[in-house]
C-alpha positions, 0 to 999 in steps of 0.5 A, a space after each residue: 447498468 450505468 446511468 450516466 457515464 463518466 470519462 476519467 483520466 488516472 493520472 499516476 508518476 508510477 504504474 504496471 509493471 512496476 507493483 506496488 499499492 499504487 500501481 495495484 489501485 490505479 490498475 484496478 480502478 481502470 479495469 472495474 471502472 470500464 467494466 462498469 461502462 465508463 471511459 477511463 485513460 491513465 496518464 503515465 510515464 513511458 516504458 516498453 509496457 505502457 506504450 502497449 497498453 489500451 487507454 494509456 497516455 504516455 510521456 517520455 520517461 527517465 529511469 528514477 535513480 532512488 528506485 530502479 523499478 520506476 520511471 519519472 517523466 522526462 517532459 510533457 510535449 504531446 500531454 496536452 492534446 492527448 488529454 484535450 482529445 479524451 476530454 475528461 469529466 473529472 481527474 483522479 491523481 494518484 502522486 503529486 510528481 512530475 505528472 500530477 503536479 502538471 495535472 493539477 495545473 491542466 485541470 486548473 486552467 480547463 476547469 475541469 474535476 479533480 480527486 487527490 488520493 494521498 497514497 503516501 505520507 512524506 516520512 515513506 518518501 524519506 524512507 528512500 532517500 539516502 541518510 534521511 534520518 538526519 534530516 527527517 524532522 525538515 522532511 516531515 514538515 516540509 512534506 506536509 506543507 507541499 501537500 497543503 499546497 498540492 490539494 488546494 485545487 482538489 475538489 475531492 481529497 481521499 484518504 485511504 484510512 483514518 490515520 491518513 483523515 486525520 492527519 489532513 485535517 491536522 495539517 488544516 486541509 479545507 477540502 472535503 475529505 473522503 475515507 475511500 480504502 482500497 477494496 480487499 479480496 480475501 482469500 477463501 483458506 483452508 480451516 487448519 484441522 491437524 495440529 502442526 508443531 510449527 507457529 509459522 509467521 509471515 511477511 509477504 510485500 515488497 523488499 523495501 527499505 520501507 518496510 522494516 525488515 532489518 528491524 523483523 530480523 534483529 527482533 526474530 533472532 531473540 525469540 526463545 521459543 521453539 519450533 517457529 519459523 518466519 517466511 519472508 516473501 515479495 518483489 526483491 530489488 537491489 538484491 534485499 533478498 541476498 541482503 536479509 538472508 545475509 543478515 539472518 545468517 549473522 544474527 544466527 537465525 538462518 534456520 528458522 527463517 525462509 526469504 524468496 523473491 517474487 512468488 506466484 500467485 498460487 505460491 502466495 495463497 501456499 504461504 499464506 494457507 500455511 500462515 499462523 500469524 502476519 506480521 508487518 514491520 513497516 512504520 509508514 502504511 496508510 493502506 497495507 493492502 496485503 496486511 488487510 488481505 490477511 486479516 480479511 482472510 482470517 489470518 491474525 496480524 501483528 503490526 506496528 504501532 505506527 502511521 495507519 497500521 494500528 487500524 487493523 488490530 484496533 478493529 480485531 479480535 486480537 487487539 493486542 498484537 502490536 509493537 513499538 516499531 523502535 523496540 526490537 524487544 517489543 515485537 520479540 515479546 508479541 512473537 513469543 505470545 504468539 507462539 504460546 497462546 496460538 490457539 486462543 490467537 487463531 481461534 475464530 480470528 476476524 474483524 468488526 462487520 462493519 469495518 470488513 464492510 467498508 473494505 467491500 468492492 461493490 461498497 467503494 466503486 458505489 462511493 467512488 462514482 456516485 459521490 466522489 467523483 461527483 461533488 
């Protein structure tokens, strides 16, 4: 029973039915944060969807010419008054475009609460820019100091994971900062009794630039070892699935390698019941939801070397199972360990107690809303 409810607008640039981590917390926490009895609103950008959905406050929005899933806001006229009608205690801003940078101003001046969740480091956001390499070192930089900027006027500041803690007070953010991960609900699998021949791997996630899967690919071609066999699956844009299955051809693993687009959710616990290991190629994570999903569900992951990823393996029976992100070589080698030495790998895989704590729903809505969203 709630003792003091609170009325808490989500302010977010992207949102259902667009899926990703962000659309995936903002949503959550609206439906838990109710169920719990206090009044939340979202503030997004206008789709066909969102003008349909309950509590949701919409501004005009214009297709986004980097990702053709999403939306960008168009202007703000009407924001204000649907905000002054909700009269929130406290703001939660989920992205620092266009909607949460006027959130942030419209806070400001009605002195109201405000928590900032850094979802995203400035080299993910490169990741979607054309020919960023060139430039990635004045991305980085310049990425950093908008977000120094950009949490000045936040109460609260939440970092999804300790890479992304200490990253801010690297950067010299004053702020009190949380470590707040999104909640993971493993899944209940089947214990493997019958030895197969196979080691099956997957990938499971967006078919993103973001997420390295070129790289999985050139490192998959050079593994010697038989009887293996990767299962990429995940929301498809732009055609990456024709694209990765092209390229699977011309490296000359086609065989051993399955792509699918969007699965079902009773196709995603099928793949990951017949998992082996997970493997996440991605150097830009602050929170991989579906690599802790994994891990939580007792299946081994093999990660990169990279942003907040090396978490999960530190934390693990398994801490070994990381790569260089870089190296083609190195994840060849981790996969090709994987396969020979899969029964030790497999066996009783789990992570700390207390790291698996931290990552409980019922242990971060408690922090959410009696201390977060009340400093």
């Amino acid at each position: 029973m709630v003792t003091m409810s609170k009325r808490i607008l989500l302010v977010t640039d992207t949102y259902l039915p667009t899926i990703s981590g962000v659309t995936t917390v903002v949503s959550e926490y609206k439906k838990e944060l109710e169920l719990l009895g206090h009044s939340v609103a979202v503030a997004v950008p206008e789709t066909e969807e969102t003008t349909k959905m309950e509590n949701v406050l919409t501004v005009p929005g214009l297709p986004s010419i980097l990702r053709s899933d999403t939306v960008l806001p168009l202007y703000f006229v009407g924001l204000e008054n649907k905000i002054d009608a909700f009269n929130p205690d406290v703001i939660h801003i989920h992205s620092p475009g266009p909607l949460g940078l006027w959130a942030r101003k419209w806070a400001k001046k009605n002195n109201v609460r405000v928590v900032t969740t850094v979802h995203a480091t400035p080299t993910f956001s490169a990741s979607y820019l054309p020919f960023s390499f060139l430039y990635e070192d004045f991305i980085k930089e310049s990425g950093w100091k908008f977000w120094e900027w950009f949490l000045e006027t936040s109460d609260v500041v939440i970092a999804p994971s300790y890479f992304i803690v200490e990253k801010l007070k690297k950067i010299g953010i004053k702020n009190t900062i949380f470590r707040a991960p999104f909640w993971i609900e493993p899944y209940q699998l089947t214990k493997k009794t019958q030895k197969k021949k196979t080691t099956d791997f997957l990938f499971f996630g967006r078919l993103d630039p973001d997420k390295n899967l070129p790289f999985l690919l050139e490192s998959w071609s050079k593994v010697s070892v038989p009887n293996a066999h990767l299962t990429i699956a995940g929301r498809d844009l732009k055609d990456q699935r024709k694209d990765l299955q092209t390229l699977a051809k011309t490296l000359g693993c086609e065989s051993t390698v399955t792509v699918f687009g969007k699965v079902s959710e009773k196709k995603k616990l099928e793949l990951f019941s017949k998992t082996d290991f997970f493997v996440m190629p991605s150097k830009v994570e602050v929170q991989s939801i579906v690599t802790y999903q994994a891990a939580l569900s007792g299946i081994p992951v093999v990660v990169a070397r990279a942003s907040a990823l090396p978490e999960i393996v530190a934390h693990s029976t398994a801490p070994d199972l990381i790569f260089d992100p870089d190296d083609p070589t190195s994840l060849t080698r981790v996969l090709e360990k994987c396969c020979t030495k899969k029964a030790s790998y497999t066996k009783n895989y789990t992570l700390s107690k207390d790291f698996r704590k931290s990552f409980t729903k019922e242990t971060i809505l408690n922090n959410l809303v009696k201390k977060i969203y009340s400093i």
